[in-house]
PDB file with SEQRES, HELIX, SHEET and CRYST1 records, atoms N, CA, C and O in Angstrom:
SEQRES   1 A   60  UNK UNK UNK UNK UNK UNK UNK UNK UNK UNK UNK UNK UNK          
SEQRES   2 A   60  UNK UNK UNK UNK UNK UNK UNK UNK UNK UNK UNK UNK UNK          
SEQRES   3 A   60  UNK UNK UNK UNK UNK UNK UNK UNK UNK UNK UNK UNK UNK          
SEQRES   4 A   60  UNK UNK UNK UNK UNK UNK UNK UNK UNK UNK UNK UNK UNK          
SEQRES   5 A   60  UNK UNK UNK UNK UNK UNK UNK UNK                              
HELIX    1 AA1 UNK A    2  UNK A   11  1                                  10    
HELIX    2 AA2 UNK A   14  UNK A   53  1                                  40    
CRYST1    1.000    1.000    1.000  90.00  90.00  90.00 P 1           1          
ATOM      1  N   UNK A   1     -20.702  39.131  87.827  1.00  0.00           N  
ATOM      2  CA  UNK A   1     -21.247  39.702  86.601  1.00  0.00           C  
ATOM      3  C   UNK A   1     -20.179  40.432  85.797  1.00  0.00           C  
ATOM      4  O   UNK A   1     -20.078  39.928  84.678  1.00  0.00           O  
ATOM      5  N   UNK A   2     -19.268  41.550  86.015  1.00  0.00           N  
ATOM      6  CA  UNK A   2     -17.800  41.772  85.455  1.00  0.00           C  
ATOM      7  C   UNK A   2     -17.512  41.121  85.180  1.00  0.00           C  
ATOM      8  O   UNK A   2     -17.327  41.239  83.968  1.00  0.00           O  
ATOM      9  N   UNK A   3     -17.151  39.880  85.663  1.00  0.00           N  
ATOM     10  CA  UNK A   3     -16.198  38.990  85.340  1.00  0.00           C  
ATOM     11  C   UNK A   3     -16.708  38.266  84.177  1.00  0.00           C  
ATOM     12  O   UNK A   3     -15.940  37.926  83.277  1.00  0.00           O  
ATOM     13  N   UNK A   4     -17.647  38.076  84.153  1.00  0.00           N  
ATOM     14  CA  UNK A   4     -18.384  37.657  82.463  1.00  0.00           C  
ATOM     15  C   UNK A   4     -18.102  38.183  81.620  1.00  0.00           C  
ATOM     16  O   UNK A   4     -17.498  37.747  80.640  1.00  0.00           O  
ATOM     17  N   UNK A   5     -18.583  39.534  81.872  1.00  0.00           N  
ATOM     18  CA  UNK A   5     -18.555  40.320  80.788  1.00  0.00           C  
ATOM     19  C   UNK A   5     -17.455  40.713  79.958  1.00  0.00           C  
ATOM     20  O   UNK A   5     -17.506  41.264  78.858  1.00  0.00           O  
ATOM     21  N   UNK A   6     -16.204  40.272  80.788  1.00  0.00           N  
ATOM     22  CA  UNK A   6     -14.711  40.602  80.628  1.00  0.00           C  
ATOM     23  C   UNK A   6     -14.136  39.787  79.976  1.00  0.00           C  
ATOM     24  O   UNK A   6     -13.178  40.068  79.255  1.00  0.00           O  
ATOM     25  N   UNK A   7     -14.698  38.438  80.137  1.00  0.00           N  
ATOM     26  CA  UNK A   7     -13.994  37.347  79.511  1.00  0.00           C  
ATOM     27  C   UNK A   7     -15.025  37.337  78.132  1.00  0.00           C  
ATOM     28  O   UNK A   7     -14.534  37.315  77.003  1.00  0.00           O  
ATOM     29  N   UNK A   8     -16.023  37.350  78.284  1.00  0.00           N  
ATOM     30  CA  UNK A   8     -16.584  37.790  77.165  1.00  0.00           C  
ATOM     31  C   UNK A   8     -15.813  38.473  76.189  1.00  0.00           C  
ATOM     32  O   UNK A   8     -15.342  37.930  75.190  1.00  0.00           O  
ATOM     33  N   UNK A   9     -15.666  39.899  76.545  1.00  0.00           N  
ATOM     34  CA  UNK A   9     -14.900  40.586  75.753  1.00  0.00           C  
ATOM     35  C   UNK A   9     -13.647  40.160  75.226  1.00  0.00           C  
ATOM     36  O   UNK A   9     -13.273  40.856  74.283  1.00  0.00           O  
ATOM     37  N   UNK A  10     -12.894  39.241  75.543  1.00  0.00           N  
ATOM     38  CA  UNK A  10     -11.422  38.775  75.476  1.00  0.00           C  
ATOM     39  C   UNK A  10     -11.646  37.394  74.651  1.00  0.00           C  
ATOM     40  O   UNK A  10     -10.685  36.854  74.104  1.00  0.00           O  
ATOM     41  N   UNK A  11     -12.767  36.922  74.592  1.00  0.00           N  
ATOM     42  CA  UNK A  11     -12.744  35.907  74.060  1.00  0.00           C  
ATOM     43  C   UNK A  11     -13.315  36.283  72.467  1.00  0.00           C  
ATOM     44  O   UNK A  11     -13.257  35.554  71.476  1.00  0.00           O  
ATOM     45  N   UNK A  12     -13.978  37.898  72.592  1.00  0.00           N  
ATOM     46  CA  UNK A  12     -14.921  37.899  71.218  1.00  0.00           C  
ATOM     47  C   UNK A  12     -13.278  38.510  70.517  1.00  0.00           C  
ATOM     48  O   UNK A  12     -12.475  39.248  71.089  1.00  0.00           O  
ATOM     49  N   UNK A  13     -13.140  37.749  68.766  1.00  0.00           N  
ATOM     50  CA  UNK A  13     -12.245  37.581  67.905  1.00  0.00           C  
ATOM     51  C   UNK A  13     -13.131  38.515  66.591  1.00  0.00           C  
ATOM     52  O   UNK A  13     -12.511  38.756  65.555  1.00  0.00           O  
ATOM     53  N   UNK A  14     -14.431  38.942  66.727  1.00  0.00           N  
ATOM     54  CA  UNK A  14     -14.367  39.774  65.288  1.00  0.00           C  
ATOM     55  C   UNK A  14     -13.343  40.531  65.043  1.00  0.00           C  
ATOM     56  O   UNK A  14     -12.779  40.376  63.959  1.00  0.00           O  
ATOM     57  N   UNK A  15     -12.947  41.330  65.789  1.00  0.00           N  
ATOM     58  CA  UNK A  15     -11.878  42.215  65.574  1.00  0.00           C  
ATOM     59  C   UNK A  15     -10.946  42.185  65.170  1.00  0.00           C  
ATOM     60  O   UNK A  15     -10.429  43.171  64.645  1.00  0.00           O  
ATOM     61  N   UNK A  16     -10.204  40.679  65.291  1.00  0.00           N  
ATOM     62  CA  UNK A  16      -9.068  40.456  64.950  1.00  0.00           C  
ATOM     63  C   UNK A  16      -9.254  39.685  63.808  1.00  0.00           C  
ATOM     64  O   UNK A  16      -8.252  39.181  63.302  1.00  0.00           O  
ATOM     65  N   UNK A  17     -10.451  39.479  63.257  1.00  0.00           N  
ATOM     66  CA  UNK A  17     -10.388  39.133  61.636  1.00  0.00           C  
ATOM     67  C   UNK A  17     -10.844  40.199  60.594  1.00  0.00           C  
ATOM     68  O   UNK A  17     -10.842  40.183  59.363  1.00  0.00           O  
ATOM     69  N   UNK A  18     -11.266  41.204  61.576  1.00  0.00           N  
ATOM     70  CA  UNK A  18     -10.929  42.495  60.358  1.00  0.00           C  
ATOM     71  C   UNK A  18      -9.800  42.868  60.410  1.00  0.00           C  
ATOM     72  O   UNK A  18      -9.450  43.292  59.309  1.00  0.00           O  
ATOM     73  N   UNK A  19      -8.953  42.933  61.228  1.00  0.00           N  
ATOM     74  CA  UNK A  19      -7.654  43.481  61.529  1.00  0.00           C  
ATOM     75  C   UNK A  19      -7.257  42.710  60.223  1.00  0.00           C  
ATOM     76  O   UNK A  19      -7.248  43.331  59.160  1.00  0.00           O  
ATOM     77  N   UNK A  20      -6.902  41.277  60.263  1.00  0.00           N  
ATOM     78  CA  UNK A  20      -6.248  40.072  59.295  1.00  0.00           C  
ATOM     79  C   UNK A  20      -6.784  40.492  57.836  1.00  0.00           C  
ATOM     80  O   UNK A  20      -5.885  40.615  57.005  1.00  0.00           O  
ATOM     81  N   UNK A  21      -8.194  40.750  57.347  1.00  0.00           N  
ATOM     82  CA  UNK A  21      -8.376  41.105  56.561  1.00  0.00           C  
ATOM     83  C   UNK A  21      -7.391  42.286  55.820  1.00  0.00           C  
ATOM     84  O   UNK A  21      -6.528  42.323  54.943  1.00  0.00           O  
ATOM     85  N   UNK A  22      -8.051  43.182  56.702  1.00  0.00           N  
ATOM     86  CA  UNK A  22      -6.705  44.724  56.868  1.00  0.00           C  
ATOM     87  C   UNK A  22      -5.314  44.564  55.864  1.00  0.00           C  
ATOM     88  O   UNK A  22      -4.915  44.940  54.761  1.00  0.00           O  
ATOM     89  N   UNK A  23      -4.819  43.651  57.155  1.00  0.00           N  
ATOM     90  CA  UNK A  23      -3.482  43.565  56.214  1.00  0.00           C  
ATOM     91  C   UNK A  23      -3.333  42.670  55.239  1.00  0.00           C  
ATOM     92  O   UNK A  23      -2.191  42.673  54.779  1.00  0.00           O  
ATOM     93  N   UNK A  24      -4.216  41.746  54.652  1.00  0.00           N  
ATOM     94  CA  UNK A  24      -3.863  41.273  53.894  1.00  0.00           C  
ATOM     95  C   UNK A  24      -4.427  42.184  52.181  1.00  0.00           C  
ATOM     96  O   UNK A  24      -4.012  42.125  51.024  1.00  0.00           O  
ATOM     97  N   UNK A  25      -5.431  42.878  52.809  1.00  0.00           N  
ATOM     98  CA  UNK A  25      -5.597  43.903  51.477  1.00  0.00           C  
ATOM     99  C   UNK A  25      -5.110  44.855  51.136  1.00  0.00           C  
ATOM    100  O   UNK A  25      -5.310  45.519  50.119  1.00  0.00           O  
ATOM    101  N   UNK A  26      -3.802  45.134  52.712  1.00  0.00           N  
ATOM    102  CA  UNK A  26      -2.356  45.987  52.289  1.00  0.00           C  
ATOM    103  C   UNK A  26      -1.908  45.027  51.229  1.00  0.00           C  
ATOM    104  O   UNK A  26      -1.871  45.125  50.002  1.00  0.00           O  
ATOM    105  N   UNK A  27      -1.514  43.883  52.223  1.00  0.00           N  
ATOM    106  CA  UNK A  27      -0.466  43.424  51.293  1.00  0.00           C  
ATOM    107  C   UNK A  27      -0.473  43.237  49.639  1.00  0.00           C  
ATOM    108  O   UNK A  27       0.415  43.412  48.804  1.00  0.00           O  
ATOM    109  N   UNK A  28      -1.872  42.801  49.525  1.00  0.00           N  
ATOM    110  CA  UNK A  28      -2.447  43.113  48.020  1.00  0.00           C  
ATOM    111  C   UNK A  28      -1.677  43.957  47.281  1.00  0.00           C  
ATOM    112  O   UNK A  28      -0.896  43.784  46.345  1.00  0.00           O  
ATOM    113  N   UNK A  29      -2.068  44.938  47.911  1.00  0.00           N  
ATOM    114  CA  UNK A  29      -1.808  46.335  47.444  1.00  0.00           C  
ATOM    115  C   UNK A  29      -0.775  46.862  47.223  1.00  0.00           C  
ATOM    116  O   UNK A  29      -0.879  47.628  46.265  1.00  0.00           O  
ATOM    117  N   UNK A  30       0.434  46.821  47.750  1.00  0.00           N  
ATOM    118  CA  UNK A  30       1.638  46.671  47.831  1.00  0.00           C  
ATOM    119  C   UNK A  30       1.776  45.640  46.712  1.00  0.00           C  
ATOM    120  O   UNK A  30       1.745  46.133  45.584  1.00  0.00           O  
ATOM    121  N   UNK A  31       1.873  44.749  46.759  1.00  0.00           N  
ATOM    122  CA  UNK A  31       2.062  44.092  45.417  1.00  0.00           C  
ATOM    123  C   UNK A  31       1.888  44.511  44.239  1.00  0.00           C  
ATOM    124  O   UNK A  31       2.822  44.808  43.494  1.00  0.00           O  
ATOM    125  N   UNK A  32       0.222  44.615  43.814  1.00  0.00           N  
ATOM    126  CA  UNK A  32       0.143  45.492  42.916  1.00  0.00           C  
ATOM    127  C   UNK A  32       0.634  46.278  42.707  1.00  0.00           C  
ATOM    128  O   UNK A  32       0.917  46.637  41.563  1.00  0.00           O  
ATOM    129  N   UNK A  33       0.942  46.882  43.789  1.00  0.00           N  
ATOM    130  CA  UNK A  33       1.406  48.957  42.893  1.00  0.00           C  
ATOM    131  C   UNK A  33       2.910  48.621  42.342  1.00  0.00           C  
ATOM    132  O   UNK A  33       3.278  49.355  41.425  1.00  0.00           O  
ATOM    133  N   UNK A  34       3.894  47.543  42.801  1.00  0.00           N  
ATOM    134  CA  UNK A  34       5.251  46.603  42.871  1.00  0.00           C  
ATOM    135  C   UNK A  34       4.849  45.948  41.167  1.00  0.00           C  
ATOM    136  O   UNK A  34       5.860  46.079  40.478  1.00  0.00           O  
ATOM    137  N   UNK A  35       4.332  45.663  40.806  1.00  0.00           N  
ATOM    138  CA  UNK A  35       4.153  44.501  39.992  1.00  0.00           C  
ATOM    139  C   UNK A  35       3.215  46.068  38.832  1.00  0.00           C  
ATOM    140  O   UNK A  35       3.578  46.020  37.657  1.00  0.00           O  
ATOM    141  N   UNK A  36       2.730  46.619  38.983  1.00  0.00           N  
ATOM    142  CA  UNK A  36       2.032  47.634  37.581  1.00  0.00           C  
ATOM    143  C   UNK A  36       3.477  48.268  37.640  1.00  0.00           C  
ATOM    144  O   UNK A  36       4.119  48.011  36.622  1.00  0.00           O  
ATOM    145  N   UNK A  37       4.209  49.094  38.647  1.00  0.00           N  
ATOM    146  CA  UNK A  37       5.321  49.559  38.449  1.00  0.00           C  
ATOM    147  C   UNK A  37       6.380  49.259  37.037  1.00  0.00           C  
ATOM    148  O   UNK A  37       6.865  49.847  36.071  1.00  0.00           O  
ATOM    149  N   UNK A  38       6.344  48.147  37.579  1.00  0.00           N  
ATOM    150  CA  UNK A  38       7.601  47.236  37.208  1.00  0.00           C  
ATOM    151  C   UNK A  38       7.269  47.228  35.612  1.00  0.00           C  
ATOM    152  O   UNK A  38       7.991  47.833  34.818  1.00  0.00           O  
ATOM    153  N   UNK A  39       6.123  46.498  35.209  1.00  0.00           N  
ATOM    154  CA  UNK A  39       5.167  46.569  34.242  1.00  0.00           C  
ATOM    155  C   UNK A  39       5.085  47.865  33.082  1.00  0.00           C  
ATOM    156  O   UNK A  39       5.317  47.872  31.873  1.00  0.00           O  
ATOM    157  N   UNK A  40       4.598  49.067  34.141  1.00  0.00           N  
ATOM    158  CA  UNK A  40       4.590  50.467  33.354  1.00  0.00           C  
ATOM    159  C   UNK A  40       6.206  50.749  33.207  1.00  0.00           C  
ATOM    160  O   UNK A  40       6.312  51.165  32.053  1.00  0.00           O  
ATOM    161  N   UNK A  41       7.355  50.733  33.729  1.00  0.00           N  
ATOM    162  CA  UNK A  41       8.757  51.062  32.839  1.00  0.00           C  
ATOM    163  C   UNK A  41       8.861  50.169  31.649  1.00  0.00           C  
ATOM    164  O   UNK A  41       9.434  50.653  30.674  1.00  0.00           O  
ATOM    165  N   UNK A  42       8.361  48.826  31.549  1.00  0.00           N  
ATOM    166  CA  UNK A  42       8.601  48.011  30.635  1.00  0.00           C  
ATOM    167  C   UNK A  42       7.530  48.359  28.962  1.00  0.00           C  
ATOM    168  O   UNK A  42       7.852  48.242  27.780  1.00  0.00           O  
ATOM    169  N   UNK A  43       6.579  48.683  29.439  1.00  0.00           N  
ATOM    170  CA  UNK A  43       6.110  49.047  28.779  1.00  0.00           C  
ATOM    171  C   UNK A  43       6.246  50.421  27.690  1.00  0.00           C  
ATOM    172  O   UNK A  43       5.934  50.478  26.500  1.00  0.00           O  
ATOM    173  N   UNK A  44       6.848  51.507  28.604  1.00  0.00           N  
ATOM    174  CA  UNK A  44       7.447  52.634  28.608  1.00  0.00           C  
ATOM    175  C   UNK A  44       8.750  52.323  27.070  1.00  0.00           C  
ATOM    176  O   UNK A  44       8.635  52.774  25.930  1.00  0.00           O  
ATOM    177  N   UNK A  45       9.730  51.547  27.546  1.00  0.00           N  
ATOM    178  CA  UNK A  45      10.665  51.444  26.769  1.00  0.00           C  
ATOM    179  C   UNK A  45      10.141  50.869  25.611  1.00  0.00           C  
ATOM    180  O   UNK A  45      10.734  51.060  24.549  1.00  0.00           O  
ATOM    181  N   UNK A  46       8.870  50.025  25.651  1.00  0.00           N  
ATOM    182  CA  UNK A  46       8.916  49.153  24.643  1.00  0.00           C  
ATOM    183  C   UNK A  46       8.078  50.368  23.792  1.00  0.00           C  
ATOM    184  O   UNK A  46       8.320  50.171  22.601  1.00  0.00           O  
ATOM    185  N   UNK A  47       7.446  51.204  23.902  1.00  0.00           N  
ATOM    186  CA  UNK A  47       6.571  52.265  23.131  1.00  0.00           C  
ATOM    187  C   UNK A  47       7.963  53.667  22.957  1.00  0.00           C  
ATOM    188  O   UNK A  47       7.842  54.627  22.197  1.00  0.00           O  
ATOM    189  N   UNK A  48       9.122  53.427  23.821  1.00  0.00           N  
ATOM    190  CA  UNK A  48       9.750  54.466  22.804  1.00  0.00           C  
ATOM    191  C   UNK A  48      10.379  53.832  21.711  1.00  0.00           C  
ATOM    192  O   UNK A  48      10.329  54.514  20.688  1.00  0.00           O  
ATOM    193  N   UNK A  49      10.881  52.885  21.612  1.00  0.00           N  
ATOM    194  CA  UNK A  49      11.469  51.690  20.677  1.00  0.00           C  
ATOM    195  C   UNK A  49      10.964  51.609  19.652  1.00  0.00           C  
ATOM    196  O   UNK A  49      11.709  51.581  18.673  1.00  0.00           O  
ATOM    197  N   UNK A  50       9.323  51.528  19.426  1.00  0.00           N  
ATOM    198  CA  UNK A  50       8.533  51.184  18.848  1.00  0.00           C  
ATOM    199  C   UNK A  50       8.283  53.110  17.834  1.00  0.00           C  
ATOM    200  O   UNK A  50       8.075  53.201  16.624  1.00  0.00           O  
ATOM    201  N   UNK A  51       8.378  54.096  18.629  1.00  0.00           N  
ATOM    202  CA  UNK A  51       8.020  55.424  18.103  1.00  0.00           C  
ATOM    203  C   UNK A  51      10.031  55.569  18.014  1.00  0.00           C  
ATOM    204  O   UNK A  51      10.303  56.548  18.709  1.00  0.00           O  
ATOM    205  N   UNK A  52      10.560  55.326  17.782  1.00  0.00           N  
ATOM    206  CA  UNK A  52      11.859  55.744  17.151  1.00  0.00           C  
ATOM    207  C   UNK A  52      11.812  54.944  15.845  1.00  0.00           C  
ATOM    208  O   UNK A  52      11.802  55.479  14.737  1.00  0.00           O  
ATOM    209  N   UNK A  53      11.781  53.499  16.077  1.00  0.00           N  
ATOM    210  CA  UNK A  53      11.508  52.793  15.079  1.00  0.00           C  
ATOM    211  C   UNK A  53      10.552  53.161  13.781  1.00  0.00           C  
ATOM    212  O   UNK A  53      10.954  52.818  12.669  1.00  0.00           O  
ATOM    213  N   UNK A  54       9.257  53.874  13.914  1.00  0.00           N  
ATOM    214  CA  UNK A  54       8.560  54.360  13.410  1.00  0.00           C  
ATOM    215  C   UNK A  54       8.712  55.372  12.606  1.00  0.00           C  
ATOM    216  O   UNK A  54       8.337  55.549  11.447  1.00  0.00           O  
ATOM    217  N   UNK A  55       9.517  56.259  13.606  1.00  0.00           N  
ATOM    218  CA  UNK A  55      10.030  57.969  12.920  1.00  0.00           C  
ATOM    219  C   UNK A  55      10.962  57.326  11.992  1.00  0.00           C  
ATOM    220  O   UNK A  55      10.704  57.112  10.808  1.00  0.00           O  
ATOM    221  N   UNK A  56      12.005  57.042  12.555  1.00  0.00           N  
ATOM    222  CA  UNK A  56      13.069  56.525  11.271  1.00  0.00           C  
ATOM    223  C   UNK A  56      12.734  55.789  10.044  1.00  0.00           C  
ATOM    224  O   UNK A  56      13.246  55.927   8.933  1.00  0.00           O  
ATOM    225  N   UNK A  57      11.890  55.063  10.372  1.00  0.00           N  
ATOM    226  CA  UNK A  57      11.516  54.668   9.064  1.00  0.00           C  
ATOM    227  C   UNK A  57      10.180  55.579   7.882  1.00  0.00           C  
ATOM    228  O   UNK A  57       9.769  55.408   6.734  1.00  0.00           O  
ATOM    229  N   UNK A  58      10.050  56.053   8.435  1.00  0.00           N  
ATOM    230  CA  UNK A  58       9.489  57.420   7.967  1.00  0.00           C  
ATOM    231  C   UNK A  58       9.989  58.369   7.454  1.00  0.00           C  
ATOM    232  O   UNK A  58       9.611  58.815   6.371  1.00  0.00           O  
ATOM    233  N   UNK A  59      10.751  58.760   8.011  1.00  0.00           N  
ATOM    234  CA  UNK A  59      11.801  60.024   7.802  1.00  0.00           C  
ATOM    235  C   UNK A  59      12.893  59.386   6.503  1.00  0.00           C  
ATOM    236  O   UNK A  59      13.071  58.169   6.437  1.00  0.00           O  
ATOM    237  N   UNK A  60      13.493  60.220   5.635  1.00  0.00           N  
ATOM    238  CA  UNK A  60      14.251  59.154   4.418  1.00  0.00           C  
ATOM    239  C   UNK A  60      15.194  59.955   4.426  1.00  0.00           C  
ATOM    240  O   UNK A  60      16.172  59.765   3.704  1.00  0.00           O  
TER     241      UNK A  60                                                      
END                                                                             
């Protein structure tokens, strides 16, 4: 009767597809925050560019 129950246990895999889940909605995540990063400096420069550009041509 142990011995069922043991292999039972060793054979049941839910666990290890939440685990897989797990990391793959790290890895997501990591990406994203990699990729808005990258994104928000670019964006950054392009809105001071855009507000210098603005003032100066304003200003006479």
């Amino acid at each position: 009767m142990p011995f069922s129950a043991l292999s039972k246990f060793f054979k049941d895999e839910s666990g290890a597809t939440a685990i897989e889940y797990g990391l793959i909605a790290a890895l997501v995540s990591v990406a994203a925050i990699a990729a808005l990063t990258g994104m928000g400096e670019s964006l950054t420069t392009m809105f001071e560019t855009v507000d210098t550009e603005l003032t100066s041509a304003v200003t006479p």
